[in-house]
N, C-alpha and C positions, 0 to 999 in steps of 0.2 A: 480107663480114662483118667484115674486117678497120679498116673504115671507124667499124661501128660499135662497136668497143673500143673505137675515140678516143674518138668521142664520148660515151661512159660515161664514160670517163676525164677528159675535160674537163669535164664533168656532174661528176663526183666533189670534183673540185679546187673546182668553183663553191660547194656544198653546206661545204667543209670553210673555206673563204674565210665564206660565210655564218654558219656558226657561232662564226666567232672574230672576226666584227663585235661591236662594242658597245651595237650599233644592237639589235641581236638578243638581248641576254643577258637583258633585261627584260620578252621576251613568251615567256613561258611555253609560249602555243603554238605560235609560229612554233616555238620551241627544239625540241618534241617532234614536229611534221610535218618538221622537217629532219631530227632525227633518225632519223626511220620511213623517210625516203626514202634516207637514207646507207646504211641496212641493207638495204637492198632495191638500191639500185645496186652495190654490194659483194658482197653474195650471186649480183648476175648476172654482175659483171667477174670472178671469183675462177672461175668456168667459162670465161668468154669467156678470160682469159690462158691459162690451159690450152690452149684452143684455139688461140689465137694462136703460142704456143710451139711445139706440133706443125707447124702450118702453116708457119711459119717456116722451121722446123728442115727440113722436106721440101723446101720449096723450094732451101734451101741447098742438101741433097743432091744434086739433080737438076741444078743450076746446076755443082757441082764433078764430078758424072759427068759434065757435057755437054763442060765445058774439056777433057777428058783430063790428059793428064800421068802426074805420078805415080802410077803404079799401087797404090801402097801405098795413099797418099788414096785413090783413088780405090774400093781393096777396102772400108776404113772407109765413104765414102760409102754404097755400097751397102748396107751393112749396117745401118745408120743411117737409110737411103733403107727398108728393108723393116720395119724397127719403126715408122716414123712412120706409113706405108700402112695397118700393122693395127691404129693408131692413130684415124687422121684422122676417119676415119666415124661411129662412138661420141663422138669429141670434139664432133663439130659437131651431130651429133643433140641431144646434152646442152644444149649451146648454145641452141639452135631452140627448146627448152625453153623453158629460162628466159626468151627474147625475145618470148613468146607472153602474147598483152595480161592484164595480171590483172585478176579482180573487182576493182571499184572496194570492193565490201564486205568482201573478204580482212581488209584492219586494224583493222573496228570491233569492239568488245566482241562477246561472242553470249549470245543468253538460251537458256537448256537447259530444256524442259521432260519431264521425265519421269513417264510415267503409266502403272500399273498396270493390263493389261490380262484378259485369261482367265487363269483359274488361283486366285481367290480370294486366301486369305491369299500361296500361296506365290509370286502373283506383287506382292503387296505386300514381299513379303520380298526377290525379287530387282529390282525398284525401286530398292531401299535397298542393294543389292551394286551396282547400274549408277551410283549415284550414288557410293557412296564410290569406284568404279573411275576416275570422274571429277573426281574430289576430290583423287588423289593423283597423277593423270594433271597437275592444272593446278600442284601443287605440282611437280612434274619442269619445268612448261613455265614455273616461275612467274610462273603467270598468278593475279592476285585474282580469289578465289571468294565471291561473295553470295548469301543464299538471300533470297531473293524472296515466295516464297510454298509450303507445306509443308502437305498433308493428311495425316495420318497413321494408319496401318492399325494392323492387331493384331500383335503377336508383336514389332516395332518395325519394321515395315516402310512404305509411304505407299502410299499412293492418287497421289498428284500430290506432287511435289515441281519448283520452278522455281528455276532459281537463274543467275547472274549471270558470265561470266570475260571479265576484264578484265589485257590486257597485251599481248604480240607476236604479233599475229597469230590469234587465238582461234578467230573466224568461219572464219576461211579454211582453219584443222583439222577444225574439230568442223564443219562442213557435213557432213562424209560421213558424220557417224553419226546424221542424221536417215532412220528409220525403226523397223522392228517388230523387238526382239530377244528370240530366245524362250528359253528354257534346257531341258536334259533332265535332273533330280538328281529322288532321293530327297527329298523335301520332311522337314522336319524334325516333320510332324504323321504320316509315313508310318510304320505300326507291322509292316507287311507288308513292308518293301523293296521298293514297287514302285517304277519309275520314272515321274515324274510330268514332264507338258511343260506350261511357264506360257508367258506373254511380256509382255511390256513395250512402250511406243509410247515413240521418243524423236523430239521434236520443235525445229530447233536454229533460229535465228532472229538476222539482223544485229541490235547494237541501233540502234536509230534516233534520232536527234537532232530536234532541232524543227523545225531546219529542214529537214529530211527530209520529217518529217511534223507537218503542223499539227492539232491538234486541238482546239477548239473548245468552250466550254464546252455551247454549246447542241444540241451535238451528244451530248452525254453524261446518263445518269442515275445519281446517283450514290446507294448506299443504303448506309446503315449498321446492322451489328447486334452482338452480344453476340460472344466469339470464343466458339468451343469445340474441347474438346482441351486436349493441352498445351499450356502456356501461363502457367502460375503463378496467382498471386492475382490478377491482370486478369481470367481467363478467367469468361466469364459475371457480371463487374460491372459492365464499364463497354463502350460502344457503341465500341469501336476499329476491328471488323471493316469492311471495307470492299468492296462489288461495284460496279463500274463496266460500268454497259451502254452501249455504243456504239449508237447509234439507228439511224445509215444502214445497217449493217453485221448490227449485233443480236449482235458480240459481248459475249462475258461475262467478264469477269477478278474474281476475289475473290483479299483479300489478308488475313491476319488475324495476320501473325508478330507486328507489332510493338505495343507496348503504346501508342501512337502513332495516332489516326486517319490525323491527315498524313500521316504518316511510310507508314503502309499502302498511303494514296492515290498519294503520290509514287512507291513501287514497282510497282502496279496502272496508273497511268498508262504506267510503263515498259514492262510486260511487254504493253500495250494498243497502244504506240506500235510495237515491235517486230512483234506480230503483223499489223497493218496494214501495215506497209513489206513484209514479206515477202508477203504479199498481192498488192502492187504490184508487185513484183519478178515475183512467179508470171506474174499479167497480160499482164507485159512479154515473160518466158521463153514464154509462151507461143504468141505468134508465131514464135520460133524450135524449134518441137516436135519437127522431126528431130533439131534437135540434142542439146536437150534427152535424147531417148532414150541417144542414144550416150553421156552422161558418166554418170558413176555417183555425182554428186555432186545431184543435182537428179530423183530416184527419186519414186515416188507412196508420201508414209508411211505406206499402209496397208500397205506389199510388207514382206515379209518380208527384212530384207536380212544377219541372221546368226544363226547359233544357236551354243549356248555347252552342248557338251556335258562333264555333271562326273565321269561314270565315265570316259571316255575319255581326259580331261583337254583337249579339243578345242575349238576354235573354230576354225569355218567361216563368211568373207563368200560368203555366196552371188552378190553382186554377177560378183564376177571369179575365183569357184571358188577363194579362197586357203584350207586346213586348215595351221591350227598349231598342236601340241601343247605349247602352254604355258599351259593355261588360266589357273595361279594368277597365273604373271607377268603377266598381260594384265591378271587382276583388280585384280592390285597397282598398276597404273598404266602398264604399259608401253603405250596406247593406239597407239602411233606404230609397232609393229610390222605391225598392222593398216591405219591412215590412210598409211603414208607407202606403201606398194603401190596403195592406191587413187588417192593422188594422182598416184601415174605412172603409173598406167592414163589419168585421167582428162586428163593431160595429153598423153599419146600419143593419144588418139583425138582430142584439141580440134586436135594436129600433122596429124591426115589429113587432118581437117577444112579447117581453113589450108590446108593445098597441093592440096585438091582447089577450090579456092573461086575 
């Protein structure tokens, strides 16, 4: 393993030589794939030295117990030789980690859909808590947030709300929190104190580029009508709303934020082009089905995969049995107390996987 620290490291050196070309400073994206890859070799060499250090350090040990001599050394050694030992094991696991192949879709943007499930208004209302939970989660990661497309319920909650994050990494977070999330609270129409249980479907999606997926004009129907809702003085003047039906497929996207036909079309294509690649991807995934089972990123999003209880101040992924009592922090943004257990779950079970293979 110690081999391949070099080679990161000579990888590292090439990438920082590349960016201080001049050849380089005027494409844009060459600048920004260099840079996704620096940050990704550095986050894996910054564990691997870790390990290398320990490794090192024990072999010295063993090396100045075996000479003899000085018994003084030699009591240091030892001593030295028994912290690295209860060391070495968790170093190189850590390691095995991060060396473990990633989604090729980890660094694309992701499209979020979230939609109002059972429960009426009050799951339109907690829609509208899952999305600003998201909102301030992507300002922590600052990741750019676009809304897409926005149905909107009573009380100021939504039926469907889609929106867009864009920066380090996004997809390869917010994968784990595609499915069914339900809540237990008093609803705000409750005049009895009962407790009421709603839930929510969230659906998260690579975005996809053209060349990902092609799409075809004559593959498309596109219909335009009046928006309704909010929306201002547009709403119900002028034909901006826009549905796009996919023919082979028979999906449906409507988009109707912007006062903009185009500009509707342009984001309906997105969220169009997104749910198709993921399609693809399922397709793919789905030859791999054992596997599939065992991670906990790649679930059936009708499963129920957490619930958000508000007397208790509780949430529980049912995924991997984790309860933590901080519900408001979690609301506020902290999503990563949450995601960052599932991604070591998910990445210990892909490590069995690898060494059983």
């Amino acid at each position: 393993m110690l081999d391949i620290i070099e080679r990161l490291e000579q990888r590292l050196k090439s990438i920082d030589e590349a960016l201080g070309d001049p050849a380089n400073l005027s494409d844009n994206k060459k600048l920004i794939e260099l840079g996704r890859e620096r940050r990704q070799v550095t986050n894996v060499l910054e564990v691997g030295r870790k390990y290398r250090k320990i490794k090192v350090g024990l072999n010295e040990a063993q090396e100045i117990i075996a000479r003899g001599g000085d018994e003084e050394l030699i009591a240091m050694a030892r001593e030295e030789l028994a912290m690295y030992q209860s060391q070495i094991d968790e170093a190189e696991r850590e390691f095995k980690l991060k060396l473990l192949p990633r989604d090729p879709d980890d660094d694309k943007a992701a499209i979020v859909e979230i939609r109002a499930g059972t429960g009426g208004d009050e799951a339109g209302l907690f829609s509208a808590d899952i999305f600003r939970m998201y909102q301030r989660y992507a300002d922590r990661r600052k990741w750019k947030l676009e809304i897409l497309s926005s149905n909107a319920s009573g009380m100021g909650g939504f039926k469907e709300i889609i929106f867009s994050l864009d920066g380090d990494e996004p997809y390869g977070m917010m994968k784990y929190e595609s499915g069914v999330h339900r809540v237990q609270r008093v609803p705000a129409t409750e005049t009895q104190g009962r407790i009421h249980t709603s839930a929510v479907t969230v659906a998260v999606f690579p975005e996809a580029e053209e060349v990902d997926i092609e799409i075809k004009e004559n593959e498309i129907k596109v219909d335009v009508y009046r928006s309704s809702g909010p929306g201002g003085q547009s709403v119900n003047t002028t034909d901006s709303a826009v549905r796009i039906t996919h023919l082979p497929t028979g999906l449906v996207v409507t988009c109707q934020d912007e006062k903009s036909q185009l500009k509707n079309k342009v984001k309906a294509l997105k969220v169009l082009r997104a749910r198709l690649y993921d399609q693809m991807i399922a397709d793919r995934n789905a030859k791999m089905a054992a596997e599939r089972r065992s991670m906990v990123s790649t679930g059936d999003r009708s499963a129920k995969i957490r619930t958000y209880n508000f007397p208790q101040s509780r949430v529980t992924d049912h995924r991997i049995n984790l309860t933590i009592y901080a519900l408001n922090d979690i609301l506020e943004g902290n999503v990563d107390a949450l995601i960052g257990p599932l991604r070591q779950h998910d990445q210990e079970e892909r490590l069995k996987i690898e060494a059983h293979a």
